[in-house]
N, C-alpha and C positions, 0 to 999 in steps of 0.2 A: 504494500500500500504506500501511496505516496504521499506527500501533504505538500499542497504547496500555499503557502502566504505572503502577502502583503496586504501595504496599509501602511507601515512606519514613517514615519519623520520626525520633523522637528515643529515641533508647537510651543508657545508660551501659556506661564501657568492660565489658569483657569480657559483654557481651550478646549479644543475637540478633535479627537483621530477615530479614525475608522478602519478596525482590521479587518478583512476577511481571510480565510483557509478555506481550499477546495482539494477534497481528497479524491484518488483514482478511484474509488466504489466507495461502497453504501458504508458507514460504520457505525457501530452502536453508540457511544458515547464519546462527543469533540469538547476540545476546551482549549485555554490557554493557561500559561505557566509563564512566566519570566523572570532573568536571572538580574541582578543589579552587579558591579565588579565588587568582587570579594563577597558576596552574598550566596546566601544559598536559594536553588531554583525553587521560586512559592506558585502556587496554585493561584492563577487570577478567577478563573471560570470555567464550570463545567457544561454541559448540556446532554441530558440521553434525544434519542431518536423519538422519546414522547414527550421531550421540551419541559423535564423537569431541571433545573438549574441550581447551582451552586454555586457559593462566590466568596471570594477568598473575603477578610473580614477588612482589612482594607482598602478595598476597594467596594463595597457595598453601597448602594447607595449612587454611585455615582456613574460605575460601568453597566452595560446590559449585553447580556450574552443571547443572540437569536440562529437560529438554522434556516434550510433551504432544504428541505429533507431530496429535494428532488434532482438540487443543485449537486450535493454533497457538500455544500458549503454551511463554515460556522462563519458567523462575523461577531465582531465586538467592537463596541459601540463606548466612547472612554469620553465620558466629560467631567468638568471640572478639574483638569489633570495639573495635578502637583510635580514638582522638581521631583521629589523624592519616587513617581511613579518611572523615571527615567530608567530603562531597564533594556534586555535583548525580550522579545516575546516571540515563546517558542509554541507553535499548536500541538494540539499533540490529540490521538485518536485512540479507544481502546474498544476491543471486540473481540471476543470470543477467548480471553485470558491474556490477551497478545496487544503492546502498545506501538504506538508508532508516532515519531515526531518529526514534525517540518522541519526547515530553514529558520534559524532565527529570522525577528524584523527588528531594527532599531527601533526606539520608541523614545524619544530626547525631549523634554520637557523642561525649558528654562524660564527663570523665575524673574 
């Protein structure tokens, strides 16, 4: 399976970016994750196939995770974005025990 994304750039704080990820076939559960340097990779957002979601606690509130079930596409939808959300944002797929992750996207957010 393949994932491929974008969406990144560079925005100033309180802005807005728009990710999408489009995977080669159907998967069960898409999301995103991003790593910040020297940090460890967190959980921004999940979504299953029947658009139950999940959302890192940081981001709450201000990001929203939606699909295209037909597309195989996730997108992510980031506003109000803080310096500190500044990160790589990696997609990442899981289905049938077995994960799979994109290409990072930059995601640069200055203040």
């Amino acid at each position: 399976v393949q994932l491929q994304a974008s969406g990144g750039g560079l925005v100033q704080a309180g802005g807005s970016l728009r990710l999408s990820c489009t995977a080669s076939r159907s998967i069960s559960t898409m999301g995103w994750y991003r790593q910040a340097p020297e940090k460890q990779r967190e959980l921004v957002a999940t979504i299953t196939s029947t658009k139950t979601t999940n959302y890192g606690d940081s981001v709450k509130g201000r990001f929203t995770i939606s699909r295209d079930n037909a597309k195989n596409t996730v997108y992510l939808q980031m506003n109000s974005l803080k310096p500190e959300d500044t990160a790589t944002y990696y997609c990442n797929g899981r289905s049938f025990g077995s994960a799979y992750w994109g290409q990072g996207t930059q995601v640069t957010v200055s203040s």
